[in-house]
CHARMM internal coordinates of N, CA and C (Angstrom, degrees):
IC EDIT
DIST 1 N 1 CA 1.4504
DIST 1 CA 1 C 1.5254
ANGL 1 N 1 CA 1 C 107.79
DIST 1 C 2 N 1.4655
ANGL 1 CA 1 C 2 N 116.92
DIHE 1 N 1 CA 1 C 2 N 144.97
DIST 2 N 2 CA 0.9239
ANGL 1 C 2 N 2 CA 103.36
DIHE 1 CA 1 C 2 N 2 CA -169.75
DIST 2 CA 2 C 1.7024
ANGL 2 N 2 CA 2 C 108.22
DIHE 1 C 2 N 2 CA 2 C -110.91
DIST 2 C 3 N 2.0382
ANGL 2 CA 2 C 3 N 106.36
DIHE 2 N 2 CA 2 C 3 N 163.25
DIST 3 N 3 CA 1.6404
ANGL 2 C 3 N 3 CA 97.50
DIHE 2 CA 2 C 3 N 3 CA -168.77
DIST 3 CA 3 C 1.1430
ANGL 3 N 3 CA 3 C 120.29
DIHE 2 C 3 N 3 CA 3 C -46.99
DIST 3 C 4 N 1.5546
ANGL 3 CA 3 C 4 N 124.20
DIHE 3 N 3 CA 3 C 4 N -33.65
DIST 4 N 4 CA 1.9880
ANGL 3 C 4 N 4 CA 116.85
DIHE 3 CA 3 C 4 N 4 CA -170.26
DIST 4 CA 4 C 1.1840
ANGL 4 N 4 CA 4 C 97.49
DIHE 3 C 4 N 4 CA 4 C -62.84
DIST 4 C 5 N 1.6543
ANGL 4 CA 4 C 5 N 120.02
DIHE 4 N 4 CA 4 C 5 N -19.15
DIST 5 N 5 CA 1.5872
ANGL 4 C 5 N 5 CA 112.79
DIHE 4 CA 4 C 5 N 5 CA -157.81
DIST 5 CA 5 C 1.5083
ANGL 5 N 5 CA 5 C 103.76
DIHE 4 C 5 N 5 CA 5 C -71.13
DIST 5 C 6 N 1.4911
ANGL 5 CA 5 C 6 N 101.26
DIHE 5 N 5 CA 5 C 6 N -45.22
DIST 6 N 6 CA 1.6413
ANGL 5 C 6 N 6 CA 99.08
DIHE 5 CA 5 C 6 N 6 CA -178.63
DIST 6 CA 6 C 1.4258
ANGL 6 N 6 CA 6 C 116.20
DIHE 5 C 6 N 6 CA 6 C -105.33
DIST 6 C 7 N 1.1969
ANGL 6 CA 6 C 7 N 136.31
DIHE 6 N 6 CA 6 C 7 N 21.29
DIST 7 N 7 CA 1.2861
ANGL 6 C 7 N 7 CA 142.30
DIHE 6 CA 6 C 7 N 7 CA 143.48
DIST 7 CA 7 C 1.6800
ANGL 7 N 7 CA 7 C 97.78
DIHE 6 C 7 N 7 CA 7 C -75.36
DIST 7 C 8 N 0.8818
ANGL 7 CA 7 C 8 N 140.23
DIHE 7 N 7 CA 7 C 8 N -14.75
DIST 8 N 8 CA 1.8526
ANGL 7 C 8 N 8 CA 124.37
DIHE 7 CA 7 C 8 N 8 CA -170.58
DIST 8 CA 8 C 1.4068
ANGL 8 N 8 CA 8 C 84.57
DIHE 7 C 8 N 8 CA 8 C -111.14
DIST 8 C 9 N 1.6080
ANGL 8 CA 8 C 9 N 128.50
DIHE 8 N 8 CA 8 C 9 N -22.62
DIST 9 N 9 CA 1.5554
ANGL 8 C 9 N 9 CA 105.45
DIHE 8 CA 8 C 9 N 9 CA -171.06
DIST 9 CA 9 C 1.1330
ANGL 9 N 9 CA 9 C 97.45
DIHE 8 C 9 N 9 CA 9 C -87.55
DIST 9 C 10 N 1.6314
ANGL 9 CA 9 C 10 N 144.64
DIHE 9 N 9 CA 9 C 10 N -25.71
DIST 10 N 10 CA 1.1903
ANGL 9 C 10 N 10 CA 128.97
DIHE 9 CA 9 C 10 N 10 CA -179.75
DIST 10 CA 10 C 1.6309
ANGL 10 N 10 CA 10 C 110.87
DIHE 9 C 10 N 10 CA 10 C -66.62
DIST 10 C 11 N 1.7107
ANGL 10 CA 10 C 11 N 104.19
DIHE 10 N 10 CA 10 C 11 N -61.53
DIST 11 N 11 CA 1.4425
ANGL 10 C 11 N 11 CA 96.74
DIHE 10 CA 10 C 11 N 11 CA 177.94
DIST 11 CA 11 C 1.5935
ANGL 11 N 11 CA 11 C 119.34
DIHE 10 C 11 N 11 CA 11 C -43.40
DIST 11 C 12 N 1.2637
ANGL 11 CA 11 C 12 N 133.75
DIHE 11 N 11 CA 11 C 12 N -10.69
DIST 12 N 12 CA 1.4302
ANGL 11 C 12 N 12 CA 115.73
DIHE 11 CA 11 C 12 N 12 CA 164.17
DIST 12 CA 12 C 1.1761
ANGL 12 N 12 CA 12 C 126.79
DIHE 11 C 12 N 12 CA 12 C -89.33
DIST 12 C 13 N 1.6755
ANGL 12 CA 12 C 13 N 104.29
DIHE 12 N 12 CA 12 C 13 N -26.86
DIST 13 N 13 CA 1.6798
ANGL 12 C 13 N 13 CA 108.54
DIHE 12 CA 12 C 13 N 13 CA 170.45
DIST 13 CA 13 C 1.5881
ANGL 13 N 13 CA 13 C 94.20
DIHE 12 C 13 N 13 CA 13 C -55.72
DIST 13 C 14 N 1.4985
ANGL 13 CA 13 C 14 N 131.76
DIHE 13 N 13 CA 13 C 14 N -76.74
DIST 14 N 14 CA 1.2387
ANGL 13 C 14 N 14 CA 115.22
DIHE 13 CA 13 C 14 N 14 CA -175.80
DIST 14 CA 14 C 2.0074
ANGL 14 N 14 CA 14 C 125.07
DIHE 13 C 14 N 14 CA 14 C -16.88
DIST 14 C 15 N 1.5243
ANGL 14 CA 14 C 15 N 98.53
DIHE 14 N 14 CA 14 C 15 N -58.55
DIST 15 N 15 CA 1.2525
ANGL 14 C 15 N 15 CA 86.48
DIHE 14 CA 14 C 15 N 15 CA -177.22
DIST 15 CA 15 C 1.2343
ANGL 15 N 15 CA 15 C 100.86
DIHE 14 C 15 N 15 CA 15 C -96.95
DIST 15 C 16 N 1.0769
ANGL 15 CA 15 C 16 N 147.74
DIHE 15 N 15 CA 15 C 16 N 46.65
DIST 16 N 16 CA 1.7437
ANGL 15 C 16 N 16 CA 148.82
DIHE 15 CA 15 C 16 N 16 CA 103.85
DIST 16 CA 16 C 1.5657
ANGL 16 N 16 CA 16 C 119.57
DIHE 15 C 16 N 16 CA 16 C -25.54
DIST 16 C 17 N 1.7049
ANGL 16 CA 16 C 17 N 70.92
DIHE 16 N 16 CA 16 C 17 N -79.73
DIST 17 N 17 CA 1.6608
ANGL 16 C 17 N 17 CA 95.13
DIHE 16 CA 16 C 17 N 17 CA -179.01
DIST 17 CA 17 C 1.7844
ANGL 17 N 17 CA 17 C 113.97
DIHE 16 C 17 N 17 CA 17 C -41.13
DIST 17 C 18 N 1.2376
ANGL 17 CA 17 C 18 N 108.62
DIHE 17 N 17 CA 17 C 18 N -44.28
DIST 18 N 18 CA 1.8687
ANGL 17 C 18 N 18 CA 118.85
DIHE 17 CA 17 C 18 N 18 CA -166.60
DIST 18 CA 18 C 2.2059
ANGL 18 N 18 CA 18 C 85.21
DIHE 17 C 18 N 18 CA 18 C -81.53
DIST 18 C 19 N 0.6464
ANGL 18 CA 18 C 19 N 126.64
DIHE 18 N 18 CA 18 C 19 N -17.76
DIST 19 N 19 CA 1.7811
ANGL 18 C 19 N 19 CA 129.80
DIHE 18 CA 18 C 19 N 19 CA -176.77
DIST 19 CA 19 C 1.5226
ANGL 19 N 19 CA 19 C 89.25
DIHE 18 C 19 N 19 CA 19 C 79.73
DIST 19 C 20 N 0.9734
ANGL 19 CA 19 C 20 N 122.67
DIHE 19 N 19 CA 19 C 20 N 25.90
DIST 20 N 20 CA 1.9004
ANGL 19 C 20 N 20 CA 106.71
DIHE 19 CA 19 C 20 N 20 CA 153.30
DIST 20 CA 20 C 1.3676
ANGL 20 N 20 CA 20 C 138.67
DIHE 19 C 20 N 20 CA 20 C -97.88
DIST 20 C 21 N 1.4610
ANGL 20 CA 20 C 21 N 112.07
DIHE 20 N 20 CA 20 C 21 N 44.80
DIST 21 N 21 CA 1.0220
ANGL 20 C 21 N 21 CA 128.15
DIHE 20 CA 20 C 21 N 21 CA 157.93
DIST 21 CA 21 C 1.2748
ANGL 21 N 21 CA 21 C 128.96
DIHE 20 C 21 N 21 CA 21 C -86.31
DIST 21 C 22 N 1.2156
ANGL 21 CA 21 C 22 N 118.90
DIHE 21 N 21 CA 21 C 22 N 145.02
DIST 22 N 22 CA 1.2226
ANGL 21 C 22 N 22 CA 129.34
DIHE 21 CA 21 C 22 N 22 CA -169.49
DIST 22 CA 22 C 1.9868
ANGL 22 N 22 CA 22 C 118.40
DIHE 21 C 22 N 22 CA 22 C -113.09
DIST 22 C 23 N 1.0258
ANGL 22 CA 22 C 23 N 128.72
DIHE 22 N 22 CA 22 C 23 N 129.23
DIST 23 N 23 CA 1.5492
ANGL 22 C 23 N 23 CA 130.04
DIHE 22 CA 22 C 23 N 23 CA -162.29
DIST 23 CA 23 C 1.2118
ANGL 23 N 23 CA 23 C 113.66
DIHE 22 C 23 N 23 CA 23 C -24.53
DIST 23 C 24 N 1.9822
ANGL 23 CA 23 C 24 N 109.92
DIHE 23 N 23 CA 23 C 24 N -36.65
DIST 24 N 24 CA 1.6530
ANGL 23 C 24 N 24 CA 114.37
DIHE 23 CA 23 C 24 N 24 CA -166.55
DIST 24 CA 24 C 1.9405
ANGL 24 N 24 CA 24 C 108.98
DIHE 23 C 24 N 24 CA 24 C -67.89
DIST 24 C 25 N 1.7530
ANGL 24 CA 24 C 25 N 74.81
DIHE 24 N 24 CA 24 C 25 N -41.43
DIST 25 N 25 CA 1.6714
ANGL 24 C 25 N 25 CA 91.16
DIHE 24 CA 24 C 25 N 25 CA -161.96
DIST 25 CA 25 C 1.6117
ANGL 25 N 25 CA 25 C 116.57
DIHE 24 C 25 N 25 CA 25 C -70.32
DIST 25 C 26 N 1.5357
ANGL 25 CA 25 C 26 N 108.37
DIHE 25 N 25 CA 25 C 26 N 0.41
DIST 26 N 26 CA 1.2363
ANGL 25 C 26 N 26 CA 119.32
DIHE 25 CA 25 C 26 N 26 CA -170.41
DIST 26 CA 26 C 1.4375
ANGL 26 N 26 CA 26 C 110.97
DIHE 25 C 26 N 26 CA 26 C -87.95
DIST 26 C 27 N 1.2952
ANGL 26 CA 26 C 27 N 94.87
DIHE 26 N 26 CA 26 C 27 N -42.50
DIST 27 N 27 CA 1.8677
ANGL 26 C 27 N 27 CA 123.59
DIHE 26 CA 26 C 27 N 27 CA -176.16
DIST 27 CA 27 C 1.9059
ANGL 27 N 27 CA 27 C 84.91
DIHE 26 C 27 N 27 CA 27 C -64.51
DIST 27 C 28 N 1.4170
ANGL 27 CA 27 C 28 N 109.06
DIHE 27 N 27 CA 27 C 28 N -59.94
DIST 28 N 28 CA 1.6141
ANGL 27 C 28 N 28 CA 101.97
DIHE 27 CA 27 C 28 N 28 CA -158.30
DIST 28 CA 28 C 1.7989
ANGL 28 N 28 CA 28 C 110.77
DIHE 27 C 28 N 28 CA 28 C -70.52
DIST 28 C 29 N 1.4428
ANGL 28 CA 28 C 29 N 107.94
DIHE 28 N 28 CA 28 C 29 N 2.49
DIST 29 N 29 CA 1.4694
ANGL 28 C 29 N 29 CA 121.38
DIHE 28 CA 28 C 29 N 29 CA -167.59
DIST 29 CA 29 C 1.6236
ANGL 29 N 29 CA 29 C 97.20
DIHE 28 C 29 N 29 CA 29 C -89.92
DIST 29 C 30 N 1.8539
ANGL 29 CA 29 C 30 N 102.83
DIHE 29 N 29 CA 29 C 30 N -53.48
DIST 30 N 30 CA 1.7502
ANGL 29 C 30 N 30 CA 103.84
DIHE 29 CA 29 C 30 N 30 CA -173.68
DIST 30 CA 30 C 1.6572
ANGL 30 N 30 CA 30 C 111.07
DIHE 29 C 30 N 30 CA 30 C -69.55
DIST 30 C 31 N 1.3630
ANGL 30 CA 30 C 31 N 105.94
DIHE 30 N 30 CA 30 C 31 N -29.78
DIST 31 N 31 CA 2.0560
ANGL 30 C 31 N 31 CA 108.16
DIHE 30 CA 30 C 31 N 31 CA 171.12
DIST 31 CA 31 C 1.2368
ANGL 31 N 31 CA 31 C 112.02
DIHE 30 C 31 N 31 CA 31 C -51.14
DIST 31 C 32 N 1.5250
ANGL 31 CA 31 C 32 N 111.08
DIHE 31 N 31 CA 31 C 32 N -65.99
DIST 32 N 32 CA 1.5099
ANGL 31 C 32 N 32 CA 99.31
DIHE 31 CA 31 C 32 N 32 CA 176.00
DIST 32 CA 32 C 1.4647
ANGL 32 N 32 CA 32 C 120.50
DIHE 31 C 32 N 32 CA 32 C -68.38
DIST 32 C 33 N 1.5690
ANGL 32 CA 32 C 33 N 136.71
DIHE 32 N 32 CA 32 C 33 N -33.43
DIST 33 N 33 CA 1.9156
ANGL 32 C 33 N 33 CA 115.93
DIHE 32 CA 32 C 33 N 33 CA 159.28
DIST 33 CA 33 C 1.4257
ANGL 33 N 33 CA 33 C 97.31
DIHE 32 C 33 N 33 CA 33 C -48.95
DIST 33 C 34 N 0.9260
ANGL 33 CA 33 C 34 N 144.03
DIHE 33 N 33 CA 33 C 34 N -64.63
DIST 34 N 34 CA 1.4767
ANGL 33 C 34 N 34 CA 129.37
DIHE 33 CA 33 C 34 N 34 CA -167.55
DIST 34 CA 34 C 1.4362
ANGL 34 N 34 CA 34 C 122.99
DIHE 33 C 34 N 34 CA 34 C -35.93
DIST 34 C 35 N 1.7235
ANGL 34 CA 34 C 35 N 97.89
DIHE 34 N 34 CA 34 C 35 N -52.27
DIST 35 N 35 CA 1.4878
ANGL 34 C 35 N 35 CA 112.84
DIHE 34 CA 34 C 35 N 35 CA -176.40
DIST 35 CA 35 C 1.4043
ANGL 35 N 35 CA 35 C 96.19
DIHE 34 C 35 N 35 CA 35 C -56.02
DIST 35 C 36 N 1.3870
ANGL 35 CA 35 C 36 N 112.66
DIHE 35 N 35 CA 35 C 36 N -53.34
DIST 36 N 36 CA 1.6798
ANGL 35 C 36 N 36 CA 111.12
DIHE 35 CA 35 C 36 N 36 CA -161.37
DIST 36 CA 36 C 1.3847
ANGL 36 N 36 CA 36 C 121.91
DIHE 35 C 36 N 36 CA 36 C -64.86
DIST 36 C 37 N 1.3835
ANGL 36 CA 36 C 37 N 109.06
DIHE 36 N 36 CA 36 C 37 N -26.65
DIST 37 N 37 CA 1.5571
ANGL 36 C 37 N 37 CA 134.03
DIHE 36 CA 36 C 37 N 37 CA 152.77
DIST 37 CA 37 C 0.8122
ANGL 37 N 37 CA 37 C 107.01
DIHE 36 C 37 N 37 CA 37 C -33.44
DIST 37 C 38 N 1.2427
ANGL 37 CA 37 C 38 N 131.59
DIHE 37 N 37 CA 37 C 38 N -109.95
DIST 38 N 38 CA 1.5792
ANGL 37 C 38 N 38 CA 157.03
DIHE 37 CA 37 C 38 N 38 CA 160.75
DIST 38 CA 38 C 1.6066
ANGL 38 N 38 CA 38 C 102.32
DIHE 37 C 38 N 38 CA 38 C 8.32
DIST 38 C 39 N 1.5094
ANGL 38 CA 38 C 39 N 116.53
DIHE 38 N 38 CA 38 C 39 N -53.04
DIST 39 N 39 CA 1.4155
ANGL 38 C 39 N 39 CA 126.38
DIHE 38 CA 38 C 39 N 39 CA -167.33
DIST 39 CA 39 C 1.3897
ANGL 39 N 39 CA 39 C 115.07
DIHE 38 C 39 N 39 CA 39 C -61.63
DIST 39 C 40 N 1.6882
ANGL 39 CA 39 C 40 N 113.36
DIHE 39 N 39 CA 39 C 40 N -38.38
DIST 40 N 40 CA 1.2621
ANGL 39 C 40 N 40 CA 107.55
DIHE 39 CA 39 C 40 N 40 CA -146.46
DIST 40 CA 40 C 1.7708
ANGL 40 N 40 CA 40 C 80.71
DIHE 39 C 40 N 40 CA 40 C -109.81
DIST 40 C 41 N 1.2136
ANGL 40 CA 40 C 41 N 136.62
DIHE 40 N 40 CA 40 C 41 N -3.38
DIST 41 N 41 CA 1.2184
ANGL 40 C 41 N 41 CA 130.82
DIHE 40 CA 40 C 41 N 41 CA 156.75
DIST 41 CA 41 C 1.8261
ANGL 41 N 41 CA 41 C 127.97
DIHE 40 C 41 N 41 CA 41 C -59.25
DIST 41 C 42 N 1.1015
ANGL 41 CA 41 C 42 N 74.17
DIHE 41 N 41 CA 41 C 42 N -43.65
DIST 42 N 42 CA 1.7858
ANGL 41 C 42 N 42 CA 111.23
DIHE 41 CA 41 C 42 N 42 CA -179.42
DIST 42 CA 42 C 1.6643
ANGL 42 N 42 CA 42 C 95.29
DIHE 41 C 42 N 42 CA 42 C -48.84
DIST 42 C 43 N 1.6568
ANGL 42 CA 42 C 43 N 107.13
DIHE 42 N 42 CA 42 C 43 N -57.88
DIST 43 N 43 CA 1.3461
ANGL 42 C 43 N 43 CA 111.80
DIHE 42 CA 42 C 43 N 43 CA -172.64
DIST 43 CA 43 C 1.1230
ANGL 43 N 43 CA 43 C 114.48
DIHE 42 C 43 N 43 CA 43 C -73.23
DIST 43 C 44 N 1.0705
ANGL 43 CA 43 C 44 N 127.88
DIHE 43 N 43 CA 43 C 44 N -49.10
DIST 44 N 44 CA 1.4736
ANGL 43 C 44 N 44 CA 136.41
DIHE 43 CA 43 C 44 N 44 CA 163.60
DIST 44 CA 44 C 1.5112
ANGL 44 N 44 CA 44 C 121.95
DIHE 43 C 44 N 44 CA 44 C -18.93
DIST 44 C 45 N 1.1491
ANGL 44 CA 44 C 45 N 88.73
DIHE 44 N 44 CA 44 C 45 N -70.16
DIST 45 N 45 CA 2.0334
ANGL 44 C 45 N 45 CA 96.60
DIHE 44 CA 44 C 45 N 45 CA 178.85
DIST 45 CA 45 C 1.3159
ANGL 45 N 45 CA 45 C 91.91
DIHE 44 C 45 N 45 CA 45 C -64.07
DIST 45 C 46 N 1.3609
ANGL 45 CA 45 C 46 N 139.75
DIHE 45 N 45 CA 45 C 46 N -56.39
DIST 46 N 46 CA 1.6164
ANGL 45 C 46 N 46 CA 135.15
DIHE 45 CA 45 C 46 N 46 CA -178.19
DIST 46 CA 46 C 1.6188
ANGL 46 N 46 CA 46 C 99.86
DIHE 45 C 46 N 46 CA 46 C -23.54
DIST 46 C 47 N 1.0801
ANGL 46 CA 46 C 47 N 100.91
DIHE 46 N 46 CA 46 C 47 N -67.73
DIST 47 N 47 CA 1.9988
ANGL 46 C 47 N 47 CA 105.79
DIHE 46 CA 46 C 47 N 47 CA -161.60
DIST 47 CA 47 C 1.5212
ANGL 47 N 47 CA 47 C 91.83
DIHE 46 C 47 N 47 CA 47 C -71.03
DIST 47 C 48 N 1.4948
ANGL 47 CA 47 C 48 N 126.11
DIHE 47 N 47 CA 47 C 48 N -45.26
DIST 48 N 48 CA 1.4940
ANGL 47 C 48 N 48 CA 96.84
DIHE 47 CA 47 C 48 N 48 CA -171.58
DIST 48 CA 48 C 1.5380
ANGL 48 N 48 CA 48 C 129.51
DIHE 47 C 48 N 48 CA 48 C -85.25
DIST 48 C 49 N 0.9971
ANGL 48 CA 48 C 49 N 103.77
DIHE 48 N 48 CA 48 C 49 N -1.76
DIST 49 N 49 CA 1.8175
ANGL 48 C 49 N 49 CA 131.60
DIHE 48 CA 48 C 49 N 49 CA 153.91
DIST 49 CA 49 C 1.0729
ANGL 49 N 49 CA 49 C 117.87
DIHE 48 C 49 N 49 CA 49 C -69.86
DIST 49 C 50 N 1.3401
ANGL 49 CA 49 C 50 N 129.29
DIHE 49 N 49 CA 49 C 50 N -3.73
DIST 50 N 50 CA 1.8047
ANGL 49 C 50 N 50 CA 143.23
DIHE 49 CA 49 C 50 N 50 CA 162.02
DIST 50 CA 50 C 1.2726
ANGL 50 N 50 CA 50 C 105.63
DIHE 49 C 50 N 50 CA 50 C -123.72
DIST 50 C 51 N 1.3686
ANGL 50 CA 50 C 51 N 136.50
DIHE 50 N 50 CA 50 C 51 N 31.17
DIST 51 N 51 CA 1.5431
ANGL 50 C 51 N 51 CA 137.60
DIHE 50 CA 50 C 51 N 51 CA -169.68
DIST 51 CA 51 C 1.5496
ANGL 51 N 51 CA 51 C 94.95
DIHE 50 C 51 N 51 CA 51 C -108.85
DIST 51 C 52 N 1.2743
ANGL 51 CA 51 C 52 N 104.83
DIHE 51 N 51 CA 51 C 52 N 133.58
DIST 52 N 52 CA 1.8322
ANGL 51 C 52 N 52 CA 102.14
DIHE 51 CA 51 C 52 N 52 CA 158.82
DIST 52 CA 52 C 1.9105
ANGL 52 N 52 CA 52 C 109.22
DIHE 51 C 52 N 52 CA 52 C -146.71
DIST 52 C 53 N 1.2154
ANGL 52 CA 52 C 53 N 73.30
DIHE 52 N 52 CA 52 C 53 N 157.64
DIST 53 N 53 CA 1.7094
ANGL 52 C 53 N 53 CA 85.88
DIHE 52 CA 52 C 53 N 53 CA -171.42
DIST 53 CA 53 C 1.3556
ANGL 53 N 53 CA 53 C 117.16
DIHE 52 C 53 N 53 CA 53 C -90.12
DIST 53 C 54 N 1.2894
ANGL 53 CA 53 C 54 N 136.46
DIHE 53 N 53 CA 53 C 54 N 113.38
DIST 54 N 54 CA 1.2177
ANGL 53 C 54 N 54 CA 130.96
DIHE 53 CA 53 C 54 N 54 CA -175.16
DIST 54 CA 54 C 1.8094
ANGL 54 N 54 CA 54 C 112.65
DIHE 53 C 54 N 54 CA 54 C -86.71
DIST 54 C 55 N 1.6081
ANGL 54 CA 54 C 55 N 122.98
DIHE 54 N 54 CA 54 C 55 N 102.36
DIST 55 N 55 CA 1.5933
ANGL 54 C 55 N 55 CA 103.95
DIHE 54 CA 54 C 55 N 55 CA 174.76
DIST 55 CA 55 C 1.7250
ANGL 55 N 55 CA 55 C 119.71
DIHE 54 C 55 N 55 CA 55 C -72.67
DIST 55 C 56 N 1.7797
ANGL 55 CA 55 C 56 N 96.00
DIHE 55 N 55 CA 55 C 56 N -163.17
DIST 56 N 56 CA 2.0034
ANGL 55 C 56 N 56 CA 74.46
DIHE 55 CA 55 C 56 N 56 CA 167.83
DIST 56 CA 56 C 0.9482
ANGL 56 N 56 CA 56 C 136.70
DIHE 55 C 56 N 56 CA 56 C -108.87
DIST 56 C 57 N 1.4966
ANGL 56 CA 56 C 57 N 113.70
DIHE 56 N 56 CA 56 C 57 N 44.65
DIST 57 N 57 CA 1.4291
ANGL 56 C 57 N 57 CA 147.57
DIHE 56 CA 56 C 57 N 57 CA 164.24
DIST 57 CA 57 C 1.3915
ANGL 57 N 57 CA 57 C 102.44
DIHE 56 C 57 N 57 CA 57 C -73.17
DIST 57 C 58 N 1.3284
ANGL 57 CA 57 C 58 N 136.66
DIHE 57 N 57 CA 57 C 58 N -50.82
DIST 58 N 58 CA 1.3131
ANGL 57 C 58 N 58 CA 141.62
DIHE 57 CA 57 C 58 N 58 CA -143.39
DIST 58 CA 58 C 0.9327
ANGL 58 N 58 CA 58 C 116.96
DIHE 57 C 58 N 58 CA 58 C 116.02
DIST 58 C 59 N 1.6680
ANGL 58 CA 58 C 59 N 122.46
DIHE 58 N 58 CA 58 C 59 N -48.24
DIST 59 N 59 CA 1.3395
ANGL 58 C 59 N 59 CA 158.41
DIHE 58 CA 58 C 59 N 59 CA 177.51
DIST 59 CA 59 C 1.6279
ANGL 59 N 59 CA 59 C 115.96
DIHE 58 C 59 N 59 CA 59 C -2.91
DIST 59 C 60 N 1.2462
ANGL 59 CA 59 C 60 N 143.24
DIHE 59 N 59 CA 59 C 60 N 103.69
DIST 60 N 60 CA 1.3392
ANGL 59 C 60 N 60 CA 115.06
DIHE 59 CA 59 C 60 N 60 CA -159.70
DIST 60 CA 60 C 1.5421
ANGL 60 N 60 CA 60 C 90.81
DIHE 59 C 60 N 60 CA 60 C -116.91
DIST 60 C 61 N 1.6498
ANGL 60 CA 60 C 61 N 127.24
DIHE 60 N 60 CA 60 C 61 N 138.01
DIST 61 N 61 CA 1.2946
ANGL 60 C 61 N 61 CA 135.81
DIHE 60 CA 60 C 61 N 61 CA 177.95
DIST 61 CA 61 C 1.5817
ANGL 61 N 61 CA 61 C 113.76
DIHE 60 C 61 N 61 CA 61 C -123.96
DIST 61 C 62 N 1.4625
ANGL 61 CA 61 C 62 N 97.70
DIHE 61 N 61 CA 61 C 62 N 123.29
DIST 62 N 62 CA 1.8211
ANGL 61 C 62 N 62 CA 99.78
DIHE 61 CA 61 C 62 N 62 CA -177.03
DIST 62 CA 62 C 1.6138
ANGL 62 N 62 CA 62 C 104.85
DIHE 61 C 62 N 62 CA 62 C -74.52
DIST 62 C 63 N 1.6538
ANGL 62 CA 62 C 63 N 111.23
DIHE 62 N 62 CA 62 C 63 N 112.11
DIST 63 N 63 CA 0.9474
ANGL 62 C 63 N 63 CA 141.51
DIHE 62 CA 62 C 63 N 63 CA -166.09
DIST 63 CA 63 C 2.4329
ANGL 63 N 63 CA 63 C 106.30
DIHE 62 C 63 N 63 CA 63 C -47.74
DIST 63 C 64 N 1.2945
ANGL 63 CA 63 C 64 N 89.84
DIHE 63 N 63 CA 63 C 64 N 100.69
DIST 64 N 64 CA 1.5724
ANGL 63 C 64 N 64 CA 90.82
DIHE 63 CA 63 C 64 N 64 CA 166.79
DIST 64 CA 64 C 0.8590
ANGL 64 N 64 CA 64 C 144.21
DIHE 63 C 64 N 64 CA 64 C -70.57
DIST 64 C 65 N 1.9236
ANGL 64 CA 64 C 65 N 129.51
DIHE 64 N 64 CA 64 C 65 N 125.83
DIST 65 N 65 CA 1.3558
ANGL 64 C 65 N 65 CA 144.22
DIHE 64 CA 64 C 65 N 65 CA 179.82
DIST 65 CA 65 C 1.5766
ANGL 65 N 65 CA 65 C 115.23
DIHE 64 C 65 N 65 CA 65 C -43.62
DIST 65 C 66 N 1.2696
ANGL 65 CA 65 C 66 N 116.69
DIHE 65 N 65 CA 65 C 66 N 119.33
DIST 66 N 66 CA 2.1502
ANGL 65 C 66 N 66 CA 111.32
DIHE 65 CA 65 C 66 N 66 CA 165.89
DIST 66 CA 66 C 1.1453
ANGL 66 N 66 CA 66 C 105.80
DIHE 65 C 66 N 66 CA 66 C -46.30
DIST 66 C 67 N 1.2375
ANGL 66 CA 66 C 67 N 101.00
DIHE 66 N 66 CA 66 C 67 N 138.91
DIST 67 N 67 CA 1.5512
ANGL 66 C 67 N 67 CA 96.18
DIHE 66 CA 66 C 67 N 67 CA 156.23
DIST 67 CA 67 C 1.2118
ANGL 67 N 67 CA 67 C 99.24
DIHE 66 C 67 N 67 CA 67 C -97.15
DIST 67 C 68 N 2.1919
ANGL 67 CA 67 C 68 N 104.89
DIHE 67 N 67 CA 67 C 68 N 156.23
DIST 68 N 68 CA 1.5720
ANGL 67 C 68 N 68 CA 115.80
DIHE 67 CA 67 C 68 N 68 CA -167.24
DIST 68 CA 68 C 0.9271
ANGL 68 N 68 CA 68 C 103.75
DIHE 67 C 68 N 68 CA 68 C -87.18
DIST 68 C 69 N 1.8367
ANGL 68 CA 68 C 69 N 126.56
DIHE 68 N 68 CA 68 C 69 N 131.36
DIST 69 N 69 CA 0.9809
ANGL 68 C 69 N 69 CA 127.71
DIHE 68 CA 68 C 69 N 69 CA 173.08
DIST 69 CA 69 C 2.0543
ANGL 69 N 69 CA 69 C 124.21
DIHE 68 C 69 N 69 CA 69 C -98.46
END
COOR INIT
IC SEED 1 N 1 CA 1 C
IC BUILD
């Protein structure tokens, strides 16, 4: 995501927070949490999709997904 992205999402939480938002700016407030959502998920699985577990063997194991129950 990029910085204007979350410099404009904060400045609207601000005017969230004060109730001066307006219908458009509300819609363009939840796109970008979404966007930013989306982003830091994105990264997430990145690093834990390169995670491995070392036992005390040495042994190193690429760390496995739950399955959803």
């Amino acid at each position: 995501m990029k910085e204007e992205s979350i410099k404009r999402m904060n400045e609207l939480y601000h005017l969230h927070k004060q109730g001066k938002l307006s219908a458009e700016e509300e819609c363009e407030w939840k796109a970008l949490k979404q966007e930013y959502i989306d982003s830091f998920k994105a990264s997430l699985v990145g690093q834990l999709n390169n995670t491995y577990i070392v036992d005390e063997k040495g042994n190193k194991h690429k760390l496995q997904r739950k399955a959803d129950k």
